[in-house]
C-alpha positions in Angstrom: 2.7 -6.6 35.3 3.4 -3.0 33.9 6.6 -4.0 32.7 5.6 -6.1 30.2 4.5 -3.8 27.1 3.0 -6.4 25.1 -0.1 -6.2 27.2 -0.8 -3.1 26.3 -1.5 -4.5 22.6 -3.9 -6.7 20.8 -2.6 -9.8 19.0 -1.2 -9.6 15.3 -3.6 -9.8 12.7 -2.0 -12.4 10.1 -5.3 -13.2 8.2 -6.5 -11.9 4.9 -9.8 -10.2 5.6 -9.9 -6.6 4.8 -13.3 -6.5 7.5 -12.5 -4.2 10.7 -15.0 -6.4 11.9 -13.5 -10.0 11.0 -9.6 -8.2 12.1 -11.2 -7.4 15.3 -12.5 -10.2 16.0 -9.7 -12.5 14.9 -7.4 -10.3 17.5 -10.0 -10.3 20.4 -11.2 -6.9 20.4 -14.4 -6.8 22.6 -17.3 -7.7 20.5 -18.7 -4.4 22.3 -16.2 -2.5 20.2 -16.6 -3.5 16.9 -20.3 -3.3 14.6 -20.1 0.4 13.6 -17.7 2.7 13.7 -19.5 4.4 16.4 -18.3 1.3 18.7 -14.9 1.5 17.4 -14.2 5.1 18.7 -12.4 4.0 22.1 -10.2 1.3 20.5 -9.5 4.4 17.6 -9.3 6.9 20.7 -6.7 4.7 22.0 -4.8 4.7 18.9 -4.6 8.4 18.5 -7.0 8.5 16.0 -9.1 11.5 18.2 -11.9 12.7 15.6 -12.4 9.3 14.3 -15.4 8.8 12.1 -14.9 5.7 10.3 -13.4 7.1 6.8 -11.5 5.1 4.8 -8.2 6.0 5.5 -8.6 6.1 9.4 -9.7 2.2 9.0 -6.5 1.5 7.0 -4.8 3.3 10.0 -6.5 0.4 12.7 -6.1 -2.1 10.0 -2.2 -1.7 9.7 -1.6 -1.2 13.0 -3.9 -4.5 13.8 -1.5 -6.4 11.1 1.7 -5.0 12.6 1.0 -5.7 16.5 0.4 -2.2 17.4 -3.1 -1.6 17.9 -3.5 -0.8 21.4 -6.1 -2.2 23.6 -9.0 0.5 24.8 
């Protein structure tokens, strides 16, 4: 169903890891997505995050939209 927007969006991370790795997998990102940063471009693709390269401050980007509900599925 379209109409219902929280499809669109992975679960809210409430843990305390600060691992893209453990956050993804506690949300249930695809294990096909997450293991380098390489396999993290779609889901950072599909965040807006277009020349994504796995710095620093683009993880803290997936990592606070993963604890706030709004990372969007790839």
């Amino acid at each position: 169903s379209s109409s219902n927007g929280s499809s669109s969006y992975y679960k809210k991370y409430t843990g305390s890891s600060n691992s893209l790795n453990a956050i993804f997998k506690a949300i249930g990102v695809p294990s096909s997505y997450y293991g380098s940063w390489e396999k993290r471009k779609p889901v950072a693709k599909a965040n807006g995050i277009s020349n994504y390269t796995g710095t620093a401050s683009q993880n803290e980007k997936l990592k606070s939209l993963a604890k706030s509900g709004k990372l969007k599925k790839a």
